[in-house]
C-alpha positions as a Markdown table, in Angstrom:
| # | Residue | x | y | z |
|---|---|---|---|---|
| 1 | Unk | 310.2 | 321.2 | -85.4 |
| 2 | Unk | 306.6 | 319.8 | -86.2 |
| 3 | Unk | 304.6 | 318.8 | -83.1 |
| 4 | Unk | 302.3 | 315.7 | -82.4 |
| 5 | Unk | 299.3 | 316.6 | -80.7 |
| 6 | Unk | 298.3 | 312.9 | -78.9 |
| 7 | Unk | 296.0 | 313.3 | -75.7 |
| 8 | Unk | 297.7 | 310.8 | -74.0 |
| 9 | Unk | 301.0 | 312.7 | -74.4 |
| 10 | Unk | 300.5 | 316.1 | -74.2 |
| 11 | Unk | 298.0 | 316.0 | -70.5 |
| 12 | Unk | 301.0 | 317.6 | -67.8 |
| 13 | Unk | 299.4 | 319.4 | -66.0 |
| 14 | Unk | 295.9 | 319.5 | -64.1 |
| 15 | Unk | 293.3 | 322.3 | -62.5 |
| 16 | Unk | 291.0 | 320.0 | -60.8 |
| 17 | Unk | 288.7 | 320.8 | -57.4 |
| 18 | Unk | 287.3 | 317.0 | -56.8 |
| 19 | Unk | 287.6 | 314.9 | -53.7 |
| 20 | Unk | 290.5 | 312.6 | -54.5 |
| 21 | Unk | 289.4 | 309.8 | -51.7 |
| 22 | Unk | 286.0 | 309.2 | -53.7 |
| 23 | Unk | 285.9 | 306.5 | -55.9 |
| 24 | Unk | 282.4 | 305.8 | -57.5 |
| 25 | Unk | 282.4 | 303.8 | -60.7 |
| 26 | Unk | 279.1 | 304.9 | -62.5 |
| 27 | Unk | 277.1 | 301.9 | -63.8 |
| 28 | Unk | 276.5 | 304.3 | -67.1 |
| 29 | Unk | 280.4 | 304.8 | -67.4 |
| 30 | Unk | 281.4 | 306.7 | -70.3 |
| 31 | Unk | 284.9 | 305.0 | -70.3 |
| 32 | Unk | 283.7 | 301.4 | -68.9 |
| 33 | Unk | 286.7 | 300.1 | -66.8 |
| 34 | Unk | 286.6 | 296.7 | -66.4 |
| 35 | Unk | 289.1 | 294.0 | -67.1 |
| 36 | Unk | 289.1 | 292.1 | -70.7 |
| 37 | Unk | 287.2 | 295.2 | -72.6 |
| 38 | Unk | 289.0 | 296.0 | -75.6 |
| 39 | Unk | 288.9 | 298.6 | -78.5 |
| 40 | Unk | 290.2 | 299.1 | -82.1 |
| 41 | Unk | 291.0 | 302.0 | -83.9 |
| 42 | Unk | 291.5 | 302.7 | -87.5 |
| 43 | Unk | 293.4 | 305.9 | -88.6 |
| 44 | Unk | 292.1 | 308.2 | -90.8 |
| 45 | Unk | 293.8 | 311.1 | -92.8 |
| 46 | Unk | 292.2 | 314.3 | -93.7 |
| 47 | Unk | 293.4 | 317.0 | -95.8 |
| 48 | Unk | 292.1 | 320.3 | -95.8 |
| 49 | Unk | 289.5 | 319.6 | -98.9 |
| 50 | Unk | 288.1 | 317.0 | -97.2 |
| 51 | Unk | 289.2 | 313.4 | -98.8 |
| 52 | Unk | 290.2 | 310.9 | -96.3 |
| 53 | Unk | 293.0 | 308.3 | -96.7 |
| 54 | Unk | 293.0 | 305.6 | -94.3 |
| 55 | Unk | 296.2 | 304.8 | -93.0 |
| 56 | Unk | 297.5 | 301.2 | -93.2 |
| 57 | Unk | 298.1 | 300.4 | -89.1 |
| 58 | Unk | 296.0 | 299.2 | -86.6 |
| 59 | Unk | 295.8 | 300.5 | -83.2 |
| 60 | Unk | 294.0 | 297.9 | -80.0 |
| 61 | Unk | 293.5 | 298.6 | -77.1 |
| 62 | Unk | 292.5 | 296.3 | -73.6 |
| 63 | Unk | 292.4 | 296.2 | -69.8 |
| 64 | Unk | 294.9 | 293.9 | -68.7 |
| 65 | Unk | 294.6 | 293.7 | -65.2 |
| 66 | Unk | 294.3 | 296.1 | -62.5 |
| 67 | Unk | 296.8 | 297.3 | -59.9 |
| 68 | Unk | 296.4 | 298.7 | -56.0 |
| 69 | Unk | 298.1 | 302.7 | -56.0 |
| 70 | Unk | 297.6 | 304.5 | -52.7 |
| 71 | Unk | 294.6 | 302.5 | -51.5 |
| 72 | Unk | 292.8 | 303.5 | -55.2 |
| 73 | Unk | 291.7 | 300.8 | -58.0 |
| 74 | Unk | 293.1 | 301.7 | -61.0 |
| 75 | Unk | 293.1 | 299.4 | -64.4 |
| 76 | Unk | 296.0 | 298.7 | -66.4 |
| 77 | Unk | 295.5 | 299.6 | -70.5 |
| 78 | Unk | 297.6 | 297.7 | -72.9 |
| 79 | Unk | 298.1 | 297.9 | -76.5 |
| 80 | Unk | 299.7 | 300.4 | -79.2 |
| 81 | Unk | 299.0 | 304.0 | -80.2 |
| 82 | Unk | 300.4 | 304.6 | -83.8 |
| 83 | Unk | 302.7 | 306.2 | -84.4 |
| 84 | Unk | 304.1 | 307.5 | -80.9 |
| 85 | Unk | 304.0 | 303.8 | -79.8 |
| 86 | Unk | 303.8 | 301.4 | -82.2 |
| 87 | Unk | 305.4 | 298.1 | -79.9 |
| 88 | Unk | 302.8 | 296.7 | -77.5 |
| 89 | Unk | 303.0 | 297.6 | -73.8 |
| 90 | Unk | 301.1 | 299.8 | -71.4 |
| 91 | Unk | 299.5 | 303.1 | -72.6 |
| 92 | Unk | 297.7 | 304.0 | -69.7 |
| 93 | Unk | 296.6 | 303.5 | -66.4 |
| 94 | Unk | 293.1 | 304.3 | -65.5 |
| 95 | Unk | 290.5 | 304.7 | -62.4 |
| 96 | Unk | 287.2 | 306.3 | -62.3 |
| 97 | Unk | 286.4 | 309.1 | -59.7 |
| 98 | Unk | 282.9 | 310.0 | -59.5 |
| 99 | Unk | 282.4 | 310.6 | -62.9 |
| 100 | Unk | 286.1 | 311.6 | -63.5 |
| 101 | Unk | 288.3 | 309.4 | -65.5 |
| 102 | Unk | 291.8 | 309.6 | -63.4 |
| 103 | Unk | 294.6 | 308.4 | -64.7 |
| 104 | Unk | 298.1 | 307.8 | -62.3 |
| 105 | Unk | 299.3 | 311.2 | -62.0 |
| 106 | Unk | 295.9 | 312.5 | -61.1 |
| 107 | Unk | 295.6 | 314.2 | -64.4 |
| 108 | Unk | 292.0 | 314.3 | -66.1 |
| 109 | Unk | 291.4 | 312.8 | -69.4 |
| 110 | Unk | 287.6 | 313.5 | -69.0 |
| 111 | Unk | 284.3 | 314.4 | -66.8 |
| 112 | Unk | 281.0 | 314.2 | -67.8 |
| 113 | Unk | 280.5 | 316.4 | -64.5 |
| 114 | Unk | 281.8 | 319.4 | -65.4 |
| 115 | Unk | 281.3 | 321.5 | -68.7 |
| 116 | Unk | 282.8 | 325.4 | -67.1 |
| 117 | Unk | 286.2 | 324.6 | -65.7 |
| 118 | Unk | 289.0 | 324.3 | -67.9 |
| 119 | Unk | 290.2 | 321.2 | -67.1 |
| 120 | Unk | 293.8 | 321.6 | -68.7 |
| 121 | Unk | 296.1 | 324.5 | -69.8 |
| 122 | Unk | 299.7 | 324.1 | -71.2 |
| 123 | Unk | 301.9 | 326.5 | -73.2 |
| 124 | Unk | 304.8 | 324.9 | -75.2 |
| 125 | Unk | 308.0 | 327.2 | -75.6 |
| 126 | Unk | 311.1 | 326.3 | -77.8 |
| 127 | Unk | 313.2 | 329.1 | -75.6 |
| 128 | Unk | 312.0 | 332.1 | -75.3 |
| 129 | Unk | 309.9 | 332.2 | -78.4 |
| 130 | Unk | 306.1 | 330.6 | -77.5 |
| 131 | Unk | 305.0 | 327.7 | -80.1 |
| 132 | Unk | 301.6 | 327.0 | -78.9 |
| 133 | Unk | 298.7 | 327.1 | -76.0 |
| 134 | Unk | 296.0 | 324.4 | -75.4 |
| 135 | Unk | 292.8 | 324.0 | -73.1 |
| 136 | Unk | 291.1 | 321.3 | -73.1 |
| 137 | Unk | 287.0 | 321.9 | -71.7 |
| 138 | Unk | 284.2 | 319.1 | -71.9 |
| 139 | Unk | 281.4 | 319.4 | -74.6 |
| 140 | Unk | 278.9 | 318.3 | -74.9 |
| 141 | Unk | 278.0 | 317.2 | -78.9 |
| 142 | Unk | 274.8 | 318.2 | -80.0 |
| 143 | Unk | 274.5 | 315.3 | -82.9 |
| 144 | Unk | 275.5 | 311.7 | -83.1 |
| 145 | Unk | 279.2 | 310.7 | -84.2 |
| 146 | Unk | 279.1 | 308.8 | -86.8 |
| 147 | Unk | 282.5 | 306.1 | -86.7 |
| 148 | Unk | 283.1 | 302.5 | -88.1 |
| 149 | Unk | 281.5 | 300.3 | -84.6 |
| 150 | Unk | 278.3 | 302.6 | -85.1 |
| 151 | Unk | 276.0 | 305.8 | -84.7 |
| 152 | Unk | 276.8 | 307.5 | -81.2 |
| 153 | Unk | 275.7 | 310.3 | -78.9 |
| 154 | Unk | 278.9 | 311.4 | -77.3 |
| 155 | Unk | 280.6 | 314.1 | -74.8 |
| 156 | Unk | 284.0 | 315.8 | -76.2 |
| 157 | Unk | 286.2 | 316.1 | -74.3 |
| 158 | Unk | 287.7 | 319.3 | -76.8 |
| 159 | Unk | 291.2 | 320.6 | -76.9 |
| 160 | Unk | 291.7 | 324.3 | -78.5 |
| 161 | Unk | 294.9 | 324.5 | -79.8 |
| 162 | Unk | 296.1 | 328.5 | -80.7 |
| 163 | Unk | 299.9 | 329.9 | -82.0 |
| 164 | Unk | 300.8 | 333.1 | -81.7 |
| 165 | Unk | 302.5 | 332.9 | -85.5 |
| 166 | Unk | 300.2 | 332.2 | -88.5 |
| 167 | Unk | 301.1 | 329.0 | -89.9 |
| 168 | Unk | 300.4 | 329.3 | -93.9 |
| 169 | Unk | 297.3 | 326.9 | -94.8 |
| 170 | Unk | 296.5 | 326.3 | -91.4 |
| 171 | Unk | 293.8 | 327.1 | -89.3 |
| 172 | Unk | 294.4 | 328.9 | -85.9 |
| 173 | Unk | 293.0 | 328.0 | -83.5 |
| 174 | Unk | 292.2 | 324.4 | -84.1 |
| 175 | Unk | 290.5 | 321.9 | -82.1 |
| 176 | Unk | 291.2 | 318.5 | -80.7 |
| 177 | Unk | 288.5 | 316.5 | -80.1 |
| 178 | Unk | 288.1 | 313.1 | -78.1 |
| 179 | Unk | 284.5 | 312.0 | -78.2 |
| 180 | Unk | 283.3 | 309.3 | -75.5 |
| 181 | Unk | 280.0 | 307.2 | -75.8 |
| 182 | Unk | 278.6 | 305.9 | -72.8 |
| 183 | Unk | 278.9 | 302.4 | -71.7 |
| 184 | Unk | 281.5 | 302.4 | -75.2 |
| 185 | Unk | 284.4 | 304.4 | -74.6 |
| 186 | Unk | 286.5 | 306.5 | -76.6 |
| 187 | Unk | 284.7 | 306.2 | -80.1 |
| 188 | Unk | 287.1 | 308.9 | -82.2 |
| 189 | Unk | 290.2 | 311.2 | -81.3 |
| 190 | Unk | 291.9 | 313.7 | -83.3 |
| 191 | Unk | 295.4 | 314.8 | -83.5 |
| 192 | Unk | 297.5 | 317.1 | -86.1 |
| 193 | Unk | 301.4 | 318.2 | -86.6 |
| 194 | Unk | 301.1 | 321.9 | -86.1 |
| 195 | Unk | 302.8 | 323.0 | -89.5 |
| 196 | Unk | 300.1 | 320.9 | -91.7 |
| 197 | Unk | 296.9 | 321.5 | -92.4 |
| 198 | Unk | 296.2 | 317.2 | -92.5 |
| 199 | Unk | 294.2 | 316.1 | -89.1 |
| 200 | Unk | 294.0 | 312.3 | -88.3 |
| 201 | Unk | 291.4 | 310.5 | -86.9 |
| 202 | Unk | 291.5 | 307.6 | -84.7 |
| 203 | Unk | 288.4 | 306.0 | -85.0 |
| 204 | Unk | 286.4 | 302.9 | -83.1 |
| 205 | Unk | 286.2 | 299.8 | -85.6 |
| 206 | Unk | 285.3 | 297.2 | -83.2 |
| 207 | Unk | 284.8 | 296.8 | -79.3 |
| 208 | Unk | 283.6 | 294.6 | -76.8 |
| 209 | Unk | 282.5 | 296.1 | -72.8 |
| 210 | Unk | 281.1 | 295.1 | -70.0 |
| 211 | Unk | 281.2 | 297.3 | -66.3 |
């Protein structure tokens, strides 16, 4: 069975040692939350020399509204996320916590507070028999990311992705990597099935923000 590795699929589970009744949305938000911002992504297909195909679909992405959950703001994110869901609805639903950006479970999808902790740990079994383990840590990028909206200095929010069985052609471990801009947003993510050696990119075509 091939795996999809999508961020906002695989995050279950959480190691986190914030104050969950702060809520401080930072003026310099790396993932500005405010209704009517919107993002487009372009996916991109990489093979293991290096040539990219760009795939035909589209993926946008806007604040809707917001929504009241235990006495917390949190903003409502509509759109679609090729291929895992392709019909418009909601993808996510979002607050900012001191630097933190929450999301409904009160998982982390990033910091720009914290570069030690591991933020996230999972290991995916099929039985008994182990298929892979991921940790996802902040990084921060030394040089600009380079994606279709512009030039950016980022923070990575990187996922390291080992399996215990060498997959022919593949890299272990392999990385995930979901780069934020400040004041942007998510500019590029990256996601792979674990038998092939192709990663996709998502990456930022267009966007409008405001905080």
């Amino acid at each position: 069975m091939r795996k999809l590795f999508v961020l906002s699929l695989v995050i279950s589970f959480l190691i986190s040692c914030r104050n969950e009744n702060e809520t401080i949305v930072s003026k310099d938000s790396y993932y500005p939350l405010a209704i009517g911002n919107y993002w487009i992504y372009q996916s991109v297909e990489i093979d293991s020399a290096g040539n990219e195909t760009i795939r035909p679909k589209i993926d946008s992405v806007t604040i809707s509204h917001d929504t009241t959950i235990n006495n917390k703001q949190y903003f409502i994110l509509e759109g679609t996320n090729n291929p895992m869901t392709p019909n418009w609805g909601i993808i996510a639903i979002f607050r900012d916590s001191s630097g933190y950006l929450v999301n409904n479970q009160g998982e982390i999808l990033f910091t720009e507070n914290n570069f030690t902790d591991t933020l996230y740990y999972k290991v995916e079994r099929n039985n008994q028999d182990t298929l892979y383990s991921i940790t996802y840590k902040m990084e921060a990028s030394t040089n600009p990311v380079t994606v279709p909206a512009g030039i950016f200095n980022v923070l990575n929010f990187k996922g390291t992705v080992f399996t215990p069985r060498e997959i022919p052609g593949v890299d272990n471990p392999r990385y995930l990597n979901t780069y934020y801009a400040k004041k942007v947003g998510k500019i590029l993510q990256s996601y792979f099935y674990l038998s092939s050696p192709i990663i996709i990119e998502k990456r930022l075509i267009r966007y409008k923000t405001q905080e």
